[in-house]
C-alpha positions in Angstrom: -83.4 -81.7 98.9 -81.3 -84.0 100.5 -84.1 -86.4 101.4 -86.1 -86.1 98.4 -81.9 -86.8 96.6 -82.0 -90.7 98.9 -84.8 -91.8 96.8 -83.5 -90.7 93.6 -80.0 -92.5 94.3 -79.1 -95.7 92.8 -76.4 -97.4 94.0 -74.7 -100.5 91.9 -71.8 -102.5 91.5 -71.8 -103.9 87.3 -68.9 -106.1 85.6 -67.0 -104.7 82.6 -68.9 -106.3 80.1 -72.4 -104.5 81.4 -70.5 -101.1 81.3 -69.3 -101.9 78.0 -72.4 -102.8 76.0 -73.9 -99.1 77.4 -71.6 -97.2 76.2 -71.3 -99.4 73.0 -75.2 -98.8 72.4 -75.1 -94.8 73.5 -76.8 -95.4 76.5 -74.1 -93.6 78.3 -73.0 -90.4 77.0 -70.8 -87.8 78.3 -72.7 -84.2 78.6 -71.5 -81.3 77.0 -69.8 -79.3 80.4 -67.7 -82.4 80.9 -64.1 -81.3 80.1 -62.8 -83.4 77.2 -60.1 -86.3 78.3 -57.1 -85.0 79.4 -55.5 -87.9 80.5 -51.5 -88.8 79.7 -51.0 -92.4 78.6 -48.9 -92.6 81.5 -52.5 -91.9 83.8 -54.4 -94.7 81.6 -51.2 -97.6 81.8 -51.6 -97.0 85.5 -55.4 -97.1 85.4 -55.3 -100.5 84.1 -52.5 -101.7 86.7 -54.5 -101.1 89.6 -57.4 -102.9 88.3 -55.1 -106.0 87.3 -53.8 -105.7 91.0 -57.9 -105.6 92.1 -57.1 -101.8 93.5 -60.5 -99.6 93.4 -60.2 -97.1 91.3 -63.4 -95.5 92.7 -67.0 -94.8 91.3 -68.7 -93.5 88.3 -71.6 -90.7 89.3 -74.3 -91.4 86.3 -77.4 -89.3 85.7 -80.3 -90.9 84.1 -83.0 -88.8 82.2 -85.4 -88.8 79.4 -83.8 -85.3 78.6 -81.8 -85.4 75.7 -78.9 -82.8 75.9 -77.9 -81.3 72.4 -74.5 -81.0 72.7 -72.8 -84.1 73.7 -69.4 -85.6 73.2 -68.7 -89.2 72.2 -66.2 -91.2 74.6 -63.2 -90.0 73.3 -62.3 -90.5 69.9 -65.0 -93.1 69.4 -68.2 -92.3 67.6 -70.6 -93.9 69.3 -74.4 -95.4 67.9 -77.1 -92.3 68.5 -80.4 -93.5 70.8 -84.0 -92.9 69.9 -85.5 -90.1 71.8 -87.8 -92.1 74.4 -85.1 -93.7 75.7 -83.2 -92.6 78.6 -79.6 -91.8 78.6 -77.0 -91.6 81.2 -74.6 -89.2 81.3 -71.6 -89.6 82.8 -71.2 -86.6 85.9 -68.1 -88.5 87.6 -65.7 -90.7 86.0 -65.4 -89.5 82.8 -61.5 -90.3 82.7 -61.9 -93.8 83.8 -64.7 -95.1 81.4 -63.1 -93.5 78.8 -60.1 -95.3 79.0 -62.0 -98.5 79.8 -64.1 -98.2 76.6 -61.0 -97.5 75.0 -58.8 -100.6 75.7 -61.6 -102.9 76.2 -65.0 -102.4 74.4 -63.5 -100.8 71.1 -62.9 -103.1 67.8 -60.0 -104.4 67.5 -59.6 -101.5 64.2 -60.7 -98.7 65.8 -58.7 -95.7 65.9 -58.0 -94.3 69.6 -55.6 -95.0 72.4 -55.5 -99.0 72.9 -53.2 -100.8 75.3 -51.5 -104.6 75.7 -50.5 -106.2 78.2 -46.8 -107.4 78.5 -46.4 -111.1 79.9 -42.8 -111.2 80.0 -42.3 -108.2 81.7 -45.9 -107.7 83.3 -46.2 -104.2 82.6 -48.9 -102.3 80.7 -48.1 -100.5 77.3 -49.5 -98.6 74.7 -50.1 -100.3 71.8 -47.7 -98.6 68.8 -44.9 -99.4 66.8 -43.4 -103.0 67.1 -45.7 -103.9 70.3 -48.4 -105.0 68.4 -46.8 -107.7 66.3 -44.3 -109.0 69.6 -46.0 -112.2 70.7 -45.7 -111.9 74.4 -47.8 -108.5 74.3 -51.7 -109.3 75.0 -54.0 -106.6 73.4 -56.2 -105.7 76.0 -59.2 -105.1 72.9 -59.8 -109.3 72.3 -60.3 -109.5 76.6 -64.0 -110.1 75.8 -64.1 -111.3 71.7 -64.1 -115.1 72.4 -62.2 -116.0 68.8 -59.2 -113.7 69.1 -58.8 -114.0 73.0 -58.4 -118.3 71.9 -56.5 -117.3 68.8 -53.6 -115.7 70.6 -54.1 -118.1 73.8 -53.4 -120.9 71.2 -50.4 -119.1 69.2 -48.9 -118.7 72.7 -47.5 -122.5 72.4 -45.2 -121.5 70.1 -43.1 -119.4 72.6 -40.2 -121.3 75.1 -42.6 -120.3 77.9 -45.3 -120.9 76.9 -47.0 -122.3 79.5 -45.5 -119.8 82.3 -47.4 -116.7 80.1 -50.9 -118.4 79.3 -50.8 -118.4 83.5 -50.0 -114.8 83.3 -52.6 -114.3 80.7 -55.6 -116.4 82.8 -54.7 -114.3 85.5 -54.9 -110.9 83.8 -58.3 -112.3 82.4 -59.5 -113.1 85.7 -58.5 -109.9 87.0 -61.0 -107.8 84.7 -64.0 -110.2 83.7 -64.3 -110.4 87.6 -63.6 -106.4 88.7 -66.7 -104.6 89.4 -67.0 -101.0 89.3 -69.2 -98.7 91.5 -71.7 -97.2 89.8 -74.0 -94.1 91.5 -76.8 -93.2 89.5 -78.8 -90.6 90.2 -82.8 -90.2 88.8 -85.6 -88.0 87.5 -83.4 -84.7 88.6 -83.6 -81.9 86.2 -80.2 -80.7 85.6 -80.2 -77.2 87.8 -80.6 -79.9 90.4 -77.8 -81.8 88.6 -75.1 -79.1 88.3 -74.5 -78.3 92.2 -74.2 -82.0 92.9 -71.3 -81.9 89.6 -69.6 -79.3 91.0 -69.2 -80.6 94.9 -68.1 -84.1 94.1 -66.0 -83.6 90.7 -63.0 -84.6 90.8 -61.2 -82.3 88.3 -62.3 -79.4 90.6 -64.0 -78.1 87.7 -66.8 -75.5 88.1 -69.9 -75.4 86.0 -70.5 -71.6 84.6 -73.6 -70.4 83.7 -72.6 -70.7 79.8 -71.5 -74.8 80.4 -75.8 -75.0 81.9 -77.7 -72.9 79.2 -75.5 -75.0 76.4 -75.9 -78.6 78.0 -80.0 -77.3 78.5 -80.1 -76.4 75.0 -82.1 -79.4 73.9 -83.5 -78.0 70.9 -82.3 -80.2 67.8 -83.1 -77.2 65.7 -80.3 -74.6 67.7 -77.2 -75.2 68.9 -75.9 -72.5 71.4 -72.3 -73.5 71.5 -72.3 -73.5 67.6 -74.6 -70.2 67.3 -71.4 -68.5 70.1 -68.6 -70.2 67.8 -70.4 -68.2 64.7 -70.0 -64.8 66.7 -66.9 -65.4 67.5 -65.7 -66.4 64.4 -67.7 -62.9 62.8 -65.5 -61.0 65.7 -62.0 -62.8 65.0 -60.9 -60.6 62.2 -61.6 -57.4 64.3 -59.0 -58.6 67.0 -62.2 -60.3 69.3 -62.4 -64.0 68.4 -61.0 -64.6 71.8 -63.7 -63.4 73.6 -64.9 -65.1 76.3 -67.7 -67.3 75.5 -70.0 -66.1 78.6 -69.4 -63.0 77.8 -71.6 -63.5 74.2 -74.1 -65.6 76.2 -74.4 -62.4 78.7 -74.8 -60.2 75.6 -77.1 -62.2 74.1 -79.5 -61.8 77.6 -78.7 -57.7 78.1 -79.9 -56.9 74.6 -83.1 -60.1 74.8 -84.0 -58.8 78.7 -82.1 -55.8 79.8 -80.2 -57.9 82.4 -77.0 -60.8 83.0 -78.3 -62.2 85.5 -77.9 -65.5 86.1 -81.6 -66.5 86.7 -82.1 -64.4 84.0 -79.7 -65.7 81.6 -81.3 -69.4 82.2 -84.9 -68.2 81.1 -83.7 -67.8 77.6 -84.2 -71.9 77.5 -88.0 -71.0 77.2 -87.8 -69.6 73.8 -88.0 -71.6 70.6 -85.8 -72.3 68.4 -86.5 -69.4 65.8 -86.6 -66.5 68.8 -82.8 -68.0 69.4 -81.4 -67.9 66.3 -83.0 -64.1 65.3 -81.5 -62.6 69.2 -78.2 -64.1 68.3 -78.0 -62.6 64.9 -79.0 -59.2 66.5 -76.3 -60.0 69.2 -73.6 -60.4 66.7 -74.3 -57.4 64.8 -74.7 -55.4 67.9 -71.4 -56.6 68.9 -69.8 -56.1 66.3 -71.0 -52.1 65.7 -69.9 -51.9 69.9 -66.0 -53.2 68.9 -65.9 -51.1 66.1 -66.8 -48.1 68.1 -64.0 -49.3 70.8 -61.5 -49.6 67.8 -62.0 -46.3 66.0 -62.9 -45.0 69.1 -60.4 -45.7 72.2 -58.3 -48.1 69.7 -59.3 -50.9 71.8 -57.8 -53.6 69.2 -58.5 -56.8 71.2 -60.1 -58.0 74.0 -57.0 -58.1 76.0 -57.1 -54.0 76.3 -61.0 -53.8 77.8 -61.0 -52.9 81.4 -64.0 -54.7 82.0 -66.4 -57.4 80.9 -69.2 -55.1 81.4 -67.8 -52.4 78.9 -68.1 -54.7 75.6 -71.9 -56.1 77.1 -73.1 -52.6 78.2 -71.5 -51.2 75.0 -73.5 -54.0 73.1 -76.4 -53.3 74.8 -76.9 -49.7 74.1 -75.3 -50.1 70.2 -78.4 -52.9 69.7 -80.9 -49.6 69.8 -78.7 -47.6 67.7 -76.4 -48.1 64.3 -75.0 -44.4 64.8 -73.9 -42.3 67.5 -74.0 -38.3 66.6 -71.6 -35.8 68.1 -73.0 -35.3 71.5 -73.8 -38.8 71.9 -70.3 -39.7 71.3 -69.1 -37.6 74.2 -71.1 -39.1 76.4 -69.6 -42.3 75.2 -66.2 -41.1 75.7 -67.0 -39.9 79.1 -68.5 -43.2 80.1 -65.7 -45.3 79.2 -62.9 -42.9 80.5 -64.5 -42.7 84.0 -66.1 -45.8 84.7 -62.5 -47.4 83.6 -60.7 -44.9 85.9 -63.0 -44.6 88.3 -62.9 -48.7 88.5 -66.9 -48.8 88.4 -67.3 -52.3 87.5 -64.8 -53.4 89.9 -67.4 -54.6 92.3 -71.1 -54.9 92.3 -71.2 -57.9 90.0 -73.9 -59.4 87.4 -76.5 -57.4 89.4 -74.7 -54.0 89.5 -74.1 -54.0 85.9 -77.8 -55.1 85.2 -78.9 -52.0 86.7 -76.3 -50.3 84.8 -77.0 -51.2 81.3 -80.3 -49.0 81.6 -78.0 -45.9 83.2 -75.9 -45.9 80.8 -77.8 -46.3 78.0 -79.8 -43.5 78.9 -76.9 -41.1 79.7 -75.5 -42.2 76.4 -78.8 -41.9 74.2 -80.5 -39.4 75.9 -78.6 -37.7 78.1 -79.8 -38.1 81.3 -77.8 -37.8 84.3 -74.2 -36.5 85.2 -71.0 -38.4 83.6 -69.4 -37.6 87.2 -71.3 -40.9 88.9 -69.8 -42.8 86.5 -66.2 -42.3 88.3 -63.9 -39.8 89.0 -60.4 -39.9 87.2 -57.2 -40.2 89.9 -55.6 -37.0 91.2 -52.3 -36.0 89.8 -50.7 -37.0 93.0 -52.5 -40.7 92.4 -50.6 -41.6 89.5 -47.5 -42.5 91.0 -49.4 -44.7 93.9 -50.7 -46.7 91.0 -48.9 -50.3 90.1 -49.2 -51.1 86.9 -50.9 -54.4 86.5 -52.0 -55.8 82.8 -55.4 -57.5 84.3 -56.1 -54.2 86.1 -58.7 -51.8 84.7 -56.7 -48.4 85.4 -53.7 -50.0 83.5 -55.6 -51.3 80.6 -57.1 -47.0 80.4 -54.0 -45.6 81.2 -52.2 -47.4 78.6 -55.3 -46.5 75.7 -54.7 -43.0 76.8 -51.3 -43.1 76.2 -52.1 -44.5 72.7 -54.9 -42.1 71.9 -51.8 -39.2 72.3 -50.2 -40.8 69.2 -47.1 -41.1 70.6 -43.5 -41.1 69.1 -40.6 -43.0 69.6 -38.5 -41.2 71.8 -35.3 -42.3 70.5 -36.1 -41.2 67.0 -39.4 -39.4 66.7 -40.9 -41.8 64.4 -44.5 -42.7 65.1 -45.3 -45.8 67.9 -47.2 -48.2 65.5 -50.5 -48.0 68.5 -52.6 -51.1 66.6 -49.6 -53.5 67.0 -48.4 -52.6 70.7 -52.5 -52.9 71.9 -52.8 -56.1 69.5 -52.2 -58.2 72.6 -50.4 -58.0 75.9 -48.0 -60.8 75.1 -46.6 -57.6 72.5 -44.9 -55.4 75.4 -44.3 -51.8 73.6 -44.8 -50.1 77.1 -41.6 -49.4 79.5 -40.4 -47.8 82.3 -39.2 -44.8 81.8 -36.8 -44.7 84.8 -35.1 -48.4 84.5 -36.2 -50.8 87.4 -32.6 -51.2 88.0 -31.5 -47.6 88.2 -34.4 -47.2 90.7 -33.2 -50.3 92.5 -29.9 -48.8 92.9 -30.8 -45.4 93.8 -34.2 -45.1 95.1 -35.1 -47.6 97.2 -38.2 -46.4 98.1 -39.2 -45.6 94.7 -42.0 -47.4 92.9 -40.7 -48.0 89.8 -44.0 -50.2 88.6 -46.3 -46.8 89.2 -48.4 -45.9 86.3 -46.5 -42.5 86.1 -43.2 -43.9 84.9 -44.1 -46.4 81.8 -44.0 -45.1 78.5 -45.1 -46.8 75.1 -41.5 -47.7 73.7 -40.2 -50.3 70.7 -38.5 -53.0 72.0 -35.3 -51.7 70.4 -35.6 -48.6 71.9 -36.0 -49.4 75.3 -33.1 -51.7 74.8 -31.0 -48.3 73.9 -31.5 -46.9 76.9 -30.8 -50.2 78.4 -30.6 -49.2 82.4 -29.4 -45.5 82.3 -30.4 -43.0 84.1 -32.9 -40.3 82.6 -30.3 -37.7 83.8 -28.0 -39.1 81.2 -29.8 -40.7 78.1 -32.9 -37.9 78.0 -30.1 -35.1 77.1 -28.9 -37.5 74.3 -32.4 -37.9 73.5 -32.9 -34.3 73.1 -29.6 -33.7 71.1 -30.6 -35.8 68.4 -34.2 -34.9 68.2 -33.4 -31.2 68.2 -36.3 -28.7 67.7 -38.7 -31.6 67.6 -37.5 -33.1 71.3 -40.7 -30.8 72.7 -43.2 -32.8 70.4 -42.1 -35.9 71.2 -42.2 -35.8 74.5 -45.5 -33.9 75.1 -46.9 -37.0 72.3 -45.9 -39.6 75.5 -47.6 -37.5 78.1 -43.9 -36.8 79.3 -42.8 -32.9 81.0 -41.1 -31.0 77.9 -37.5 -31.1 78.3 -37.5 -27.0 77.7 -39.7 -26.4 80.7 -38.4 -29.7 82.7 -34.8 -30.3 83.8 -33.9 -34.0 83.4 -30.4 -33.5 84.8 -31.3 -32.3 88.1 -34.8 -33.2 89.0 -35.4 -36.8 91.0 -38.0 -39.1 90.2 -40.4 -38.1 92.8 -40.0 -34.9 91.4 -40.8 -36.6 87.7 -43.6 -38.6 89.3 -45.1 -34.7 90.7 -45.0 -33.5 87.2 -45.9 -36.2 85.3 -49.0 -36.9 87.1 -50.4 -33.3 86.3 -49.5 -33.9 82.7 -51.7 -37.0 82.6 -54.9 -35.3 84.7 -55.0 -32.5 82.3 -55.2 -34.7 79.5 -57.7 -36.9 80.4 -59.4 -34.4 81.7 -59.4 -31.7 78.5 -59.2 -34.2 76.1 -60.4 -37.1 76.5 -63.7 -36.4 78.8 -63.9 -33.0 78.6 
């Protein structure tokens, strides 16, 4: 490869002007799995410094091809002239930033919209051109450097100031500085863009890494579909069931489990091969697959956003098997249950990757149909010792289950009996309605070897509530608790997964000996009730 690479390699070193007139003709575009400009004007003002002080700024990395990529961006803000199909087009792989902001302060009209830039000849410092610098004398609008008229215009209208022949040097200078700066330009040939991609990824400079989602939607070169758009639509069906964040790959993997029965990667990238029509009808069977999967996660394990799934693999494999079926029956529905409960306890997807989960769409989908095979290799749920060797963590899989179990309980408030509104505290984890229910700081000052963050000792809890019991000890706000729920205390309790405070003394016991009980609370009712 890297032989065959040397004689597809250009290497060039063009003036301004011949960059300009490319980009101003669409000859150089900027491919889709670019990252849009994120520069700060500050980045740009000093962009243009070091080329007025003949620094190198380094190279643009260009790829020329006959391909035409569907989705592609404009250079910045500017809308750029479209090119006929036959001819070829170079798209811009390294250097994005730099020819944006060269386009931008040199090769745009003078009445263009977009970030444009002067240069200041009394003070001889770069600015952007707003407010009362564009109509102060001594600022040079970097936009007439190559328009012959208005570059003589304000050259001329210079006379009128004190110093005026002090700044027209200034000015020749700065001309000089760019008409005579070359850039570096690489250009690599005839390389289809898997070939493209890898060479991206090792020399951009962002650090940015291609996915397998930016390839298939820059590939998509199809006028007749648009990936990204057909995703977007999806996404936008999914938004009002708590899903429109979704991750993008994630529809694009969906999409290739219910097309070929598998994510991966090489997979994935065959679905370039098929037309136009085949696209659009697999993505309309996608979303509505999809969307009969989420509702079975909502009604189901009250999964109300994406942010509660354990793992990737759950929505596509759950998409997969819903794309052969509009309705799940009774026994079917177990199976379901006993999936998800395991396989997100049990950490099955953990590990294993694109592969792994490949396999397992075709498992599970028998299991779940059918019924073939044993829920048990799925996963196995953690002992009751486990529980209280468990951090919680709100990107780990046996949190994100053990807080939907707690919610499937339909807990009550425990300072006041009323019902925990579920569908708002599992709308999103930035909505904390889960707390420890021995305070971090009491089990700072007490226990020092306790671990406070275990699974065992959170709780879903109002905000309000949990700032009642502030940091007290259960030993002295769980009797309080009970006093003022009366005969009901039991229920309330038992509703959190929590040791009935008839059969379980608060006052005494110590947290290990909470953890101990707690933990064979939680078994049993994952066990019973929701697998069982």
């Amino acid at each position: 490869m890297a032989q065959d690479l040397a004689t597809k390699l250009t290497t060039e070193t063009p003036y301004f002007t011949e960059l300009l007139s490319e980009v101003r003709k669409g000859e150089i575009k900027i491919p889709q799995f670019q990252r849009k400009f994120v520069w700060k004007d500050t980045q740009a003002l000093e962009l243009l410094d070091s080329i007025k002080n003949r620094y190198p700024i380094g190279s643009v990395l260009l790829w020329k091809t006959k391909d035409k990529l569907h989705a592609e961006r404009n250079i910045g803000n500017f809308k750029l002239p479209k090119t006929d199909e036959l001819s070829p087009t170079n798209y811009v792989l390294d250097g994005q930033q730099r020819i944006t902001v060269i386009y931008s302060c040199l090769g745009a009209s003078e009445s263009e919209d977009g970030f444009a830039a002067g240069y200041d000849l009394e003070k001889q410092v770069f600015v952007e051109l707003k407010g009362g610098n564009h109509s102060r004398l001594e600022v040079f609008p970097l936009r007439k450097m190559y328009k012959t008229t208005s570059l003589l215009d304000y050259r001329t209208g210079l006379l009128t100031s004190p110093n005026a022949a002090e700044l027209q040097q200034r000015l020749d200078e700065l001309i000089s500085a760019f008409t005579q700066y070359k850039l570096p330009v690489v250009t690599l040939k005839d390389l289809t863009i898997d070939e493209v991609c890898p060479i991206f990824e090792r020399i951009n400079s962002s650090g940015t890494k291609l996915s397998t989602y930016d390839l298939m939607v820059a590939a998509t070169w199809n006028r007749d579909f648009d990936l990204n758009e057909s995703v977007d639509t999806i996404l936008d069906a999914l938004d009002s069931k708590g899903y429109g964040n979704t991750d993008k790959a994630t529809v694009l993997k969906s999409l290739s489990a219910i097309q070929i029965g598998s994510i991966k990667d090489k997979s994935l990238r065959t679905l370039r091969d098929l037309d136009s029509e085949a696209m659009k009808q697999i993505s309309n069977k996608t979303q509505e697959a999809l969307a009969r999967a989420i509702d079975v996660l909502n009604t189901t394990f009250r999964v109300h956003s994406w942010d509660f799934i354990s793992y990737e693999a759950i929505l596509i494999i759950l998409a997969f098997v819903m794309s052969e079926t509009k309705h799940l029956d009774a026994k079917q529905s177990l199976r379901l249950r006993q999936w998800f409960w395991r396989a997100s306890f049990g950490e099955r997807y953990k590990v294993g990757g694109e592969g792994f989960v490949s396999n397992d769409m075709q498992i599970v989908r028998d299991f779940i149909l059918n019924g073939v095979g044993k829920s048990s290799e799925f996963g196995q749920i953690p002992s009751a010792a486990d529980w209280g060797n468990i951090a919680f963590r709100s990107n780990v899989s046996r949190s994100r289950a053990f807080i939907l179990a707690l919610a499937s309980r339909n807990p009550k408030n425990l300072t006041n009996g009323l019902d925990v509104d579920v569908v708002y505290a599992l709308s999103s984890y930035n909505r904390k309605e889960y707390h420890h229910f021995y305070p971090k700081a009491f089990l700072a000052a007490t226990h020092k070897d306790a671990k406070c963050n275990s699974l065992v000792n959170f709780v879903m809890l109002t905000s309000h509530s949990n700032k009642e019991i502030s940091d007290s000890s259960p030993s002295v706000y769980v009797p309080k608790i009970v006093d003022s729920l009366g005969l009901s205390a039991d229920g309330v309790f038992e509703s959190n997964l929590l040791p009935k405070p008839s059969a379980f003394d608060y006052e005494r016991a110590t947290f290990e000996d909470f953890c101990a009980a707690r933990g064979e609370i939680i078994s049993t009712y994952i066990e019973n009730n929701l697998i069982g």
